[in-house]
Backbone as a ProteinNet text record, in pm:
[ID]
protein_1_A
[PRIMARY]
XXXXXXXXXXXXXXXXXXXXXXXXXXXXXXXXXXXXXXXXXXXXXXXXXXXXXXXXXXXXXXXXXXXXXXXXXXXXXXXXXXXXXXXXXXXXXXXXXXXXXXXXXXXXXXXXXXXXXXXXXXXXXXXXXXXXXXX
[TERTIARY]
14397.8	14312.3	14164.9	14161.9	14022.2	13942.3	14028.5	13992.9	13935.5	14006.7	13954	13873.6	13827.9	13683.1	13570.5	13565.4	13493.9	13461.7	13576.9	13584.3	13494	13489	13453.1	13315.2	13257.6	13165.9	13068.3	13103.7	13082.6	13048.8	13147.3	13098.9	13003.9	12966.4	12874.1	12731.4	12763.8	12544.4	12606.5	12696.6	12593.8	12633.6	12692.1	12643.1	12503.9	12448	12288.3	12239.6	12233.3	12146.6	12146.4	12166.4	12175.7	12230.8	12397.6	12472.1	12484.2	12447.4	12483.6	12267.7	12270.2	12133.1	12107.2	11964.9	11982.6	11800.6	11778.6	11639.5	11646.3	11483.6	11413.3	11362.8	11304.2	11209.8	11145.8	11055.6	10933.5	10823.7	10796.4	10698.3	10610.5	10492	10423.3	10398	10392.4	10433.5	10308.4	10267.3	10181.8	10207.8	10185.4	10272.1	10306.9	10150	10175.2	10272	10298.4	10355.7	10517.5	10564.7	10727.4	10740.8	10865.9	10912	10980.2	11002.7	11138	11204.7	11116.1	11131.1	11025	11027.8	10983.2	10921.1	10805.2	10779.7	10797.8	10811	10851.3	10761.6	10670.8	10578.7	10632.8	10676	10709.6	10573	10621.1	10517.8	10564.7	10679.2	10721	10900.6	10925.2	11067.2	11093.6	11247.7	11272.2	11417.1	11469	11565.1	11578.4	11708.7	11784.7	11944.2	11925	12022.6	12102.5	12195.1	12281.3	12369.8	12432.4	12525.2	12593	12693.8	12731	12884	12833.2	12938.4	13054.9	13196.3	13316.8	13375.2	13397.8	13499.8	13651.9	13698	13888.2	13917	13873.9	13904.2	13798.6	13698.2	13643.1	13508.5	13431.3	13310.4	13209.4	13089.1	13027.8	12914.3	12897.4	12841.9	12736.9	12735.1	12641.6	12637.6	12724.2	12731.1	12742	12787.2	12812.6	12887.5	12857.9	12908.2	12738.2	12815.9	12724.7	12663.7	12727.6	12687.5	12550.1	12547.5	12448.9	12348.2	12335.5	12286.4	12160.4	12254.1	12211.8	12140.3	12172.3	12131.7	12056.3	12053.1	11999	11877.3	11898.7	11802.8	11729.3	11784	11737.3	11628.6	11696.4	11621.7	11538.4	11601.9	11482.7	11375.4	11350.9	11255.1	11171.9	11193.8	11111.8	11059.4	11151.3	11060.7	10944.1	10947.4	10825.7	10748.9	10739.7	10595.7	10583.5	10674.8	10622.5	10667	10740.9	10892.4	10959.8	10954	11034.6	11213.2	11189.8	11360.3	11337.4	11466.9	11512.8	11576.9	11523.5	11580.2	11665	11744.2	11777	11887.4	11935.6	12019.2	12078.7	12067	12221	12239.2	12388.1	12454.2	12553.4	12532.6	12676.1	12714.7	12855	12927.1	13053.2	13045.6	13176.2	13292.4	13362.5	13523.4	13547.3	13631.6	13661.6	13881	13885	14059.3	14108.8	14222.4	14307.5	14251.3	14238.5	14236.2	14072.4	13985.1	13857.7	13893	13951.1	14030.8	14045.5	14115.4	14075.9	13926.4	13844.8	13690.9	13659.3	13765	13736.8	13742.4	13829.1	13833.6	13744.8	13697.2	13554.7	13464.9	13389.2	13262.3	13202.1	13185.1	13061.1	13096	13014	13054.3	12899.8	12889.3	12714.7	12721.4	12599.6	12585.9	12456.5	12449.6	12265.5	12255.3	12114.7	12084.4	11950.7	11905.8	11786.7	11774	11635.6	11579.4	11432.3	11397.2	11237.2	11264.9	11127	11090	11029.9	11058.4	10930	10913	10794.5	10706.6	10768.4	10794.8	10809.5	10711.4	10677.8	10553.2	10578.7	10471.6	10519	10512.7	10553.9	10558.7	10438.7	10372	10240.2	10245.7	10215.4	10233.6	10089.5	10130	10064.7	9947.3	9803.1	9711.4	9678.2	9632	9657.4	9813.9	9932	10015.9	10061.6	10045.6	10053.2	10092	10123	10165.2	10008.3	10080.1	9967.5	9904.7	9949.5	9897	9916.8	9870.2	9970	9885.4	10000.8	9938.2	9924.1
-399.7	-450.1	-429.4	-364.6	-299.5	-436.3	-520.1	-615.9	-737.5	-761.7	-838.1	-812.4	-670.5	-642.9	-685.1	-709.6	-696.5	-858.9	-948.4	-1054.8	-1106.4	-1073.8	-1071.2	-1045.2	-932.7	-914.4	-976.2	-1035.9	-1143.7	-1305.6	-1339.6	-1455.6	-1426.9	-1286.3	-1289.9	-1318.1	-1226.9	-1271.5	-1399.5	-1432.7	-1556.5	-1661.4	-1652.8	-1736.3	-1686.4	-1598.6	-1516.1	-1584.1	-1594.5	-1624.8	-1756.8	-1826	-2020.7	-2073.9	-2040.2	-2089.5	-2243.3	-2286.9	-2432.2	-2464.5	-2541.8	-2581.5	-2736.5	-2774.5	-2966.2	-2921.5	-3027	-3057	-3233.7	-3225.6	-3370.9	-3382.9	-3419.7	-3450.7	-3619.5	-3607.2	-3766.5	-3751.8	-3846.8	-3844	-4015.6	-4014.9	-4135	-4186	-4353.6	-4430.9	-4525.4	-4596.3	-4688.9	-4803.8	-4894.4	-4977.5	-5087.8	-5095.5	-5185.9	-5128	-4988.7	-4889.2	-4925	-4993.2	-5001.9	-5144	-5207.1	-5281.9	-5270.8	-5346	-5340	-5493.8	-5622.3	-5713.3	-5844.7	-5901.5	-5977.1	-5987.2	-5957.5	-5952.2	-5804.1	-5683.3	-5572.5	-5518.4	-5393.9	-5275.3	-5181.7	-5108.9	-4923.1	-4895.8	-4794.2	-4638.3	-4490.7	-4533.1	-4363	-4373.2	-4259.4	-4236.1	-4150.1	-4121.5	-4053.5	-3968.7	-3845.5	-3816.3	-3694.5	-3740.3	-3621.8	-3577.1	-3438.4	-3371.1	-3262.6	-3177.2	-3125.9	-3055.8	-2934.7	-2854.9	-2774.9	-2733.5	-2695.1	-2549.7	-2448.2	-2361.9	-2352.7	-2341.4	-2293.8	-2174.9	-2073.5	-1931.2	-1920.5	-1960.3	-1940.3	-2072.3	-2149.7	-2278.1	-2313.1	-2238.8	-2273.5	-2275.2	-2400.8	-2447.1	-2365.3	-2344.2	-2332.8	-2430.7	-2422.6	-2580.1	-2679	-2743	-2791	-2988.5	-3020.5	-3165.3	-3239.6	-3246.4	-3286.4	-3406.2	-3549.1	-3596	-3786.9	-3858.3	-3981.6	-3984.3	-4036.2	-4093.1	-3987.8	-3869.6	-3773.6	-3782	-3803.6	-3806.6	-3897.5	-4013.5	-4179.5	-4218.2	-4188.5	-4219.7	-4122.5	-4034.7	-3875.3	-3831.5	-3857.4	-3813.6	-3849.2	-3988.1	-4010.2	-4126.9	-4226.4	-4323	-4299.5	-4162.8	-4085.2	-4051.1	-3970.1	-3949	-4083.6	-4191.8	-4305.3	-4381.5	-4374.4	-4422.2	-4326.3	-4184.6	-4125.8	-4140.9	-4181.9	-4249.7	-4361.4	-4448.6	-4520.7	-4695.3	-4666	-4754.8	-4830.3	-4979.3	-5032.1	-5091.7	-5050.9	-5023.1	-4901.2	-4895.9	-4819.2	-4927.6	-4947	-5022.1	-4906.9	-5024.4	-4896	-4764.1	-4752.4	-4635.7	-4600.6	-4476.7	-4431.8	-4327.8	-4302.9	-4148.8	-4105.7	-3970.1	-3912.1	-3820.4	-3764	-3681.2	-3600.4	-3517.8	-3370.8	-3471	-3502.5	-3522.7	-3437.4	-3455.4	-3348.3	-3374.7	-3457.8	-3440.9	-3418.7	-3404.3	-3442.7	-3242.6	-3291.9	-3161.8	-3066.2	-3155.4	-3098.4	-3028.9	-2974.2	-2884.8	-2760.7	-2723.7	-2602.6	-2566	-2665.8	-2599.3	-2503.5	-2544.2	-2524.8	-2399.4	-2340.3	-2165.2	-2085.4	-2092.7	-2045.8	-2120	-2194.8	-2311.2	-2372.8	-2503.2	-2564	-2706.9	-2813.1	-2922	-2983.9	-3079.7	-3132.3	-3323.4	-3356.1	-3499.6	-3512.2	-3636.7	-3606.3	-3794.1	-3853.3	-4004.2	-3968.4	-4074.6	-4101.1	-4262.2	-4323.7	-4463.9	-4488.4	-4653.8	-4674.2	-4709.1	-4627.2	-4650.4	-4755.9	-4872.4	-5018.7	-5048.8	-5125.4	-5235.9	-5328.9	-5410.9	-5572.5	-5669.4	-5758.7	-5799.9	-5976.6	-5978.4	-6120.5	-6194.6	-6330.5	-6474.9	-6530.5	-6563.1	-6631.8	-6755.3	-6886.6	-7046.9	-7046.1	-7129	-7166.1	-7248.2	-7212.1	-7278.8	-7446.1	-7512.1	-7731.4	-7737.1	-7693.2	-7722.5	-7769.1	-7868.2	-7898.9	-8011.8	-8051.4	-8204.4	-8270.5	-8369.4	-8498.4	-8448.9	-8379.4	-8360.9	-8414.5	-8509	-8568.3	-8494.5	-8548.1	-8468.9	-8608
-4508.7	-4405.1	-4437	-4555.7	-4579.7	-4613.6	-4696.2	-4793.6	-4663.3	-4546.6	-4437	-4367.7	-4372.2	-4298.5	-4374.8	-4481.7	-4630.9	-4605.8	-4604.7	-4595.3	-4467.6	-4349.5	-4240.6	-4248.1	-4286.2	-4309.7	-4381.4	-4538.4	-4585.7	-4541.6	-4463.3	-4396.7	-4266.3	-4220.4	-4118.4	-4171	-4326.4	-4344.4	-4411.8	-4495	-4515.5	-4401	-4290.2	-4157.5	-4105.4	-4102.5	-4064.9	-4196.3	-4299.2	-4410	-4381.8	-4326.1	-4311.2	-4453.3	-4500.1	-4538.9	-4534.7	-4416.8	-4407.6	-4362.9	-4522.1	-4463.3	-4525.1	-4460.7	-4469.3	-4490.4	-4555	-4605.8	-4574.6	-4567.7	-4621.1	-4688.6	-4838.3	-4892.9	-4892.8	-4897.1	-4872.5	-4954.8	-5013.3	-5102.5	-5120.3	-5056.9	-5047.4	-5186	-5229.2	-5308.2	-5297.3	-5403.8	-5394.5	-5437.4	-5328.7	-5290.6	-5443.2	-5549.7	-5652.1	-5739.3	-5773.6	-5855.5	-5823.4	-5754.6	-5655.1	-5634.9	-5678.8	-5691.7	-5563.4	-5447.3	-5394.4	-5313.4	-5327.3	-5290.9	-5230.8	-5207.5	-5144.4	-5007	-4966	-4805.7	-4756.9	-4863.1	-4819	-4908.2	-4823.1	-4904.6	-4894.9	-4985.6	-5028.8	-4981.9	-4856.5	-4830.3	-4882.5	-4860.2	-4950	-4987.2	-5091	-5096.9	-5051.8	-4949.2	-4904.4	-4961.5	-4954.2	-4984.7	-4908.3	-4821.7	-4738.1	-4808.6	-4795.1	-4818.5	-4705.8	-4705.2	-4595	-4721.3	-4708.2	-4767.4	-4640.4	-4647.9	-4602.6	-4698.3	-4640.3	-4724.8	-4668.4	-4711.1	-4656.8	-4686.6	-4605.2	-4676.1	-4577.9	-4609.1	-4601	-4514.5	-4581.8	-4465.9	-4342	-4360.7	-4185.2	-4252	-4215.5	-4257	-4143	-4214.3	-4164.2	-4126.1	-3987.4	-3939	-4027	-4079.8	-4135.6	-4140.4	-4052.4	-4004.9	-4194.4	-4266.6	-4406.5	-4359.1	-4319.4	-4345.1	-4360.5	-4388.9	-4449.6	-4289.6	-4201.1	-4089.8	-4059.6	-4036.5	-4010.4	-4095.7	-4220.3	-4336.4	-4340.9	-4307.4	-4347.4	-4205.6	-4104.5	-3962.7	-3933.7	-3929	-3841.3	-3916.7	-4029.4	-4118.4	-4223.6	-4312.4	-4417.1	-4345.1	-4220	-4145.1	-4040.6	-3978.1	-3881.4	-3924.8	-4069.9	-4180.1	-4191.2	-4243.1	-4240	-4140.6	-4022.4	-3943.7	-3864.5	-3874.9	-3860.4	-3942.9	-4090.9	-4148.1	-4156.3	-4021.9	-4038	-4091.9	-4137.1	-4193.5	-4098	-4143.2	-4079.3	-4125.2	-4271.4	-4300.2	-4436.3	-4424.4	-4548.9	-4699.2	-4779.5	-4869.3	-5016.6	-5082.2	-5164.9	-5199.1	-5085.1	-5033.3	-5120	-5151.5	-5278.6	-5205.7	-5159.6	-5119.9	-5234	-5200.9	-5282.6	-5145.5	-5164.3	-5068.2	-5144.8	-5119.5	-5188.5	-5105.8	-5206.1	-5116.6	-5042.5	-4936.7	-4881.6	-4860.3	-4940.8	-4978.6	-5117.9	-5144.4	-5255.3	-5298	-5456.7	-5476	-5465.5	-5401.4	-5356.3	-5219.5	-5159.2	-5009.9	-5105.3	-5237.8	-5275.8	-5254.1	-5252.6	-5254.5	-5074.2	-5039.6	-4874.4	-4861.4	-4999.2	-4967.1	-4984.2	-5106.6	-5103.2	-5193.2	-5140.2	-5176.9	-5097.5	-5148.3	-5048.3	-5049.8	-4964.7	-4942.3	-4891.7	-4973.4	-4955.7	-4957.7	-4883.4	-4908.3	-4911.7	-4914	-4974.5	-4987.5	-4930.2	-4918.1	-4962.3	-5020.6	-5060.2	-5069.2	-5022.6	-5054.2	-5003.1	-5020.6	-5010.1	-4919.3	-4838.2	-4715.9	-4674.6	-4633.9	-4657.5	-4555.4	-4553.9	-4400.6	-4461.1	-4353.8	-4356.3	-4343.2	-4423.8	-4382.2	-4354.2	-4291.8	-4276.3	-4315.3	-4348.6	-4416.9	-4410.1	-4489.3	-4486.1	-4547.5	-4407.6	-4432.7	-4529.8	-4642.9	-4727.6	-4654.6	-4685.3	-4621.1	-4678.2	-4602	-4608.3	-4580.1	-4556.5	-4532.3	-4372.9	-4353.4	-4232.7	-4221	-4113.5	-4015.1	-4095.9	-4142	-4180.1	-4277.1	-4393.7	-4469.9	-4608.1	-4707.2	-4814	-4925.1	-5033.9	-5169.2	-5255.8
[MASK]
+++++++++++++++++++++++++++++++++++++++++++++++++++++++++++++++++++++++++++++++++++++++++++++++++++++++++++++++++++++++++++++++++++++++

């Protein structure tokens, strides 16, 4: 029983140490330097991440999954500077079946989105183009 207090104890600091932690990083872009389309300006790239640790099966909270990631955070992030989409998107995510569930005993489980943050801009009618106009 000695060995389960030990155990116990263990998952208390690193639940106190923030075991399960999530970042943003953002980094402003200039706009000629970025390719990303047509009618769309890059203001910045964004990349959110989330880990989350597990010890004997029981996660410690850290919301690891895309939906939280991609919605909560990687698009919440851009539209506070400002962004009117996210272009770009690449996620990765820790399986969490098959033989990645051994990781559940003692490891970790992370996802992580990153993309360009862009304005939309608008269509601009070519000027003489108009009703009654010939070439």
């Amino acid at each position: 029983m000695h060995w389960l207090r030990s155990v116990a104890f263990a998952a208390a600091a690193l639940a106190a140490s923030g075991a399960a932690c999530s970042s943003i990083s953002t980094v402003r872009v200039q706009p000629d330097n970025v390719y990303v389309g047509p009618h769309l300006r890059p203001i910045a790239l964004v990349h959110a991440q989330v880990t989350s640790a597990y010890i004997l099966f029981i996660a410690i909270p850290g919301h690891v999954d895309l939906d939280h990631v991609v919605n909560r955070m990687l698009i919440e992030a851009a539209k506070q500077l400002g962004a009117d989409k996210v272009v770009d998107i690449k996620v990765d995510i820790t399986p969490d079946g098959g033989v990645w569930t051994l990781r559940q005993l003692l490891g970790w489980r992370s996802a992580e989105a990153s993309g360009v943050a862009v304005v939309v801009e608008p269509d601009v009618a070519p000027t003489g183009a108009g009703p009654g106009v010939t070439r």
